[in-house]
N, C-alpha and C positions, 0 to 999 in steps of 0.2 A: 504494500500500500504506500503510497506517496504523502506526506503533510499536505494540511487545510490550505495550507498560503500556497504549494503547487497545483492543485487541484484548483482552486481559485484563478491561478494564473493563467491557467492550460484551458478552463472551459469555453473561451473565444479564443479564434485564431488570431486577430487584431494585434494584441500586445508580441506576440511571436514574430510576426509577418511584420512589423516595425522592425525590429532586429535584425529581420534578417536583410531588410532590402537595406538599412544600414551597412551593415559587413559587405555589401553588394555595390552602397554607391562610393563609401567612402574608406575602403581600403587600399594600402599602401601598392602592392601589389596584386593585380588581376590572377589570383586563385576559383580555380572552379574544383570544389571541394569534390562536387558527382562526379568529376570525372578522374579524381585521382582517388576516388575510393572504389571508382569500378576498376581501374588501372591495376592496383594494389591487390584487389581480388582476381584480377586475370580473366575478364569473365569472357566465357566463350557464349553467352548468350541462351544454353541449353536447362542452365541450373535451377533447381528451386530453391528460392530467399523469399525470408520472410523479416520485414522491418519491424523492429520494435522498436518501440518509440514514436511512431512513426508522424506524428503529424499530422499537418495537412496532406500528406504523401507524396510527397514531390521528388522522394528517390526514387520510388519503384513505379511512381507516374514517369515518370524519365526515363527510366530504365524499360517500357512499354513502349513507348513512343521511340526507343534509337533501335528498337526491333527484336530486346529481348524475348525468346521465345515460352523460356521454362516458366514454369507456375511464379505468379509472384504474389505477394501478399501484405499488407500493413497490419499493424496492432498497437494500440492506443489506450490508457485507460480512462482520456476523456469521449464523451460522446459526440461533445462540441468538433473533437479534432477528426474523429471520424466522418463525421455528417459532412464536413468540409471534404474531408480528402474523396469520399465516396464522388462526390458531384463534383470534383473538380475530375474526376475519373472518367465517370460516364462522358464528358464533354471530350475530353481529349484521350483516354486510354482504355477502352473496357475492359474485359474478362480479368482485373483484380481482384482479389477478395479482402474485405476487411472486418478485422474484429476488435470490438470492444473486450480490453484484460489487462491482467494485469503480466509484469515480466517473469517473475516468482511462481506465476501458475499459469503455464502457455497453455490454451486448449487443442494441445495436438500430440498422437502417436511418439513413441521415441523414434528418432529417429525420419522423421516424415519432412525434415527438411535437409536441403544441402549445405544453406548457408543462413544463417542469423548475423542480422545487421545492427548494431544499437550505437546508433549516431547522437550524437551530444544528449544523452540521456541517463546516462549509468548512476552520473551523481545524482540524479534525484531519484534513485532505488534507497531504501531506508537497509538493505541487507543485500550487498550488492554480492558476495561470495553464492548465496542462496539464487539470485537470477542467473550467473554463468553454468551454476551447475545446471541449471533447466535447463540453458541453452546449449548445454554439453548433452543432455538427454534428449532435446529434443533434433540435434542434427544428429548423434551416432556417431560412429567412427569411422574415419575419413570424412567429417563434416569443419565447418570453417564458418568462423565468428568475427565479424568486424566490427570495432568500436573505436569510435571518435571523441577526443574531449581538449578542453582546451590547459593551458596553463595555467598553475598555480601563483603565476607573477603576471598575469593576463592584467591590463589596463589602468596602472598605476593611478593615473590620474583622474579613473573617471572612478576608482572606488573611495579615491581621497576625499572625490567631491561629493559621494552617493554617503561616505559615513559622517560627514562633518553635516550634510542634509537631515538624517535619522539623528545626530544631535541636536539640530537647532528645532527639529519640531518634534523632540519627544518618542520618537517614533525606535518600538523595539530595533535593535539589532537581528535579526536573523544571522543564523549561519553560513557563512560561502558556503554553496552547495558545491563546489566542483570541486573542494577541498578534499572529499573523500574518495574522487577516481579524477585525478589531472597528467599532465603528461611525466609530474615529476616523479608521480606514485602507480603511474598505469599499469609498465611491466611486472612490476609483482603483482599487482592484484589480479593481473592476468593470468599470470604466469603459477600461481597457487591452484588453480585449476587446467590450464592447460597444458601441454607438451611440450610447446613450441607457441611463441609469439615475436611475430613481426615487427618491428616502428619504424615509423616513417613520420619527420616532422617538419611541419611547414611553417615557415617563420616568415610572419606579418605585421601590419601595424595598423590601428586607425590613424588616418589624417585628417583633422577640421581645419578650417578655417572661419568658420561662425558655429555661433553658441548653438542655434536651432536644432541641427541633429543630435545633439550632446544631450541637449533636454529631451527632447524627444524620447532617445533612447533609456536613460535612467525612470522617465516617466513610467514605461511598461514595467519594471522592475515588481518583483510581487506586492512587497507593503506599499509602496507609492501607489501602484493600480489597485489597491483594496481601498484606497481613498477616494474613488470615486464616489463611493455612498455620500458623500461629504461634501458637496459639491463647492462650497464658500472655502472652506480647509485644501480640497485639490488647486484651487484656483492660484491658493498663497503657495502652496508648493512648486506651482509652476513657474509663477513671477517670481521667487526665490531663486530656483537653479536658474534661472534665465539672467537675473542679476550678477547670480557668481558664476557662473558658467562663462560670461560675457568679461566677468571681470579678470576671473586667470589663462583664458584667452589672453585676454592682452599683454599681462603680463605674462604670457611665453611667446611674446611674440609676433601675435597673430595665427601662430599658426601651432596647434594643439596636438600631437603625437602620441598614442596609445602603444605599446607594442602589445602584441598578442598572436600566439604561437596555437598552432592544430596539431596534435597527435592523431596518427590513423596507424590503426592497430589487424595484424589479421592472426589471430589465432586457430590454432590445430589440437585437436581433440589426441589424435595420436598420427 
């Protein structure tokens, strides 16, 4: 099961699909993560995958549309993410299947798949040792598991400004989720269940040059998008990070630089 404040996060696709077209407009360098995580996997197009995690679906919607043959599938434990990635399916990709679950209890045979996918997701398993072993059950031997996550020194500046925000308006701290699977701690925790694990890491950076996408982004963040209820209290938060957002902008410069690094992982059962 996932925490209140994920589940909260994850039941519109909105706050996600801001991040990611983020990472998309205003990255250092032009990475296309689908195509170096089908690269990494080798796919020859024939295999059955099944994504957990999955989203709005937009790996294995892509992976339909560049003419993968084999069975593909998504898995979600929101409803909101599913309902999404189904229709964005029917529109562009059919014969996918998707299901509402969780990662800890996949509903499928051992063995009934060839490859499990779990893209920036692992950190928000509450017992993530318990999910790989499913996913070790549910692919079998000679089966293969990918997992993506980011760094645990990921975006210096924009968590400077996301904690000293949760102080100025009282607002709990939460835990770094990616602190429990990042790329500094990935291969052991992989590596405690599988045979053999791959890495491969890709080193990036956000670049701004104006406040607007900086807020933007921290806005989706769980406790900040729980503020919505609030609508007088959202409002101050936003003219807040826009203030200082705007203001250490400038003093860097004008020009505001995140690094942040991608782990992609392929592990082997045996």
């Amino acid at each position: 099961m996932v925490t209140p404040d994920v589940r909260h996060q994850y039941q519109s696709i909105d706050p996600l699909q801001t991040r990611i077209l983020t990472h998309q407009r205003y990255s250092e360098r032009d990475t296309d993560l689908h195509a170096a995580c089908r690269h990494a996997l080798g796919l020859t197009g024939d295999e059955t995958l099944l994504d957990v995690g999955c989203g709005p679906g937009e790996f294995v919607i892509r992976l339909r549309v560049e003419g993968h043959r084999g069975r593909l599938a998504g898995l979600d434990q929101s409803e909101g993410m599913i309902a999404a990635a189904t229709a964005a399916a029917e529109a562009q990709a059919p014969g996918i299947d998707w299901f509402v679950g969780a990662a800890n209890a996949l509903p499928f045979h051992d063995g009934e798949w060839e490859i499990i996918s779990a893209r920036h997701m692992l950190y928000h398993v509450p017992d993530i040792p318990g999910a790989l072993r499913e996913f070790a059950r549910a692919i079998g031997p000679g089966g293969r598991v990918l997992a993506t996550t980011n760094a645990g020194t990921d975006h210096p500046h924009m968590n400077a400004l996301r904690e000293d925000l949760f102080a100025h308006f009282g607002i709990p701290v939460p835990p770094r989720i990616n602190l429990s699977f990042r790329v500094e701690n990935a291969k052991e925790v992989l590596g405690a269940v599988f045979a053999s694990v791959q890495e491969t890491v890709l080193h990036n950076a956000f670049v701004f040059r104006a406040p607007e996408p900086v807020v933007a982004y921290l806005m989706t963040i769980g406790p900040v998008h729980s503020e919505r209820d609030d609508p007088e209290r959202y409002q101050a938060i936003h003219d807040w990070l826009m203030a200082e957002a705007t203001r250490r902008l400038t003093d860097m410069g004008g020009v505001w630089r995140d690094p942040k690094d991608v782990g992609i992982y392929v592990c082997h059962v045996s």
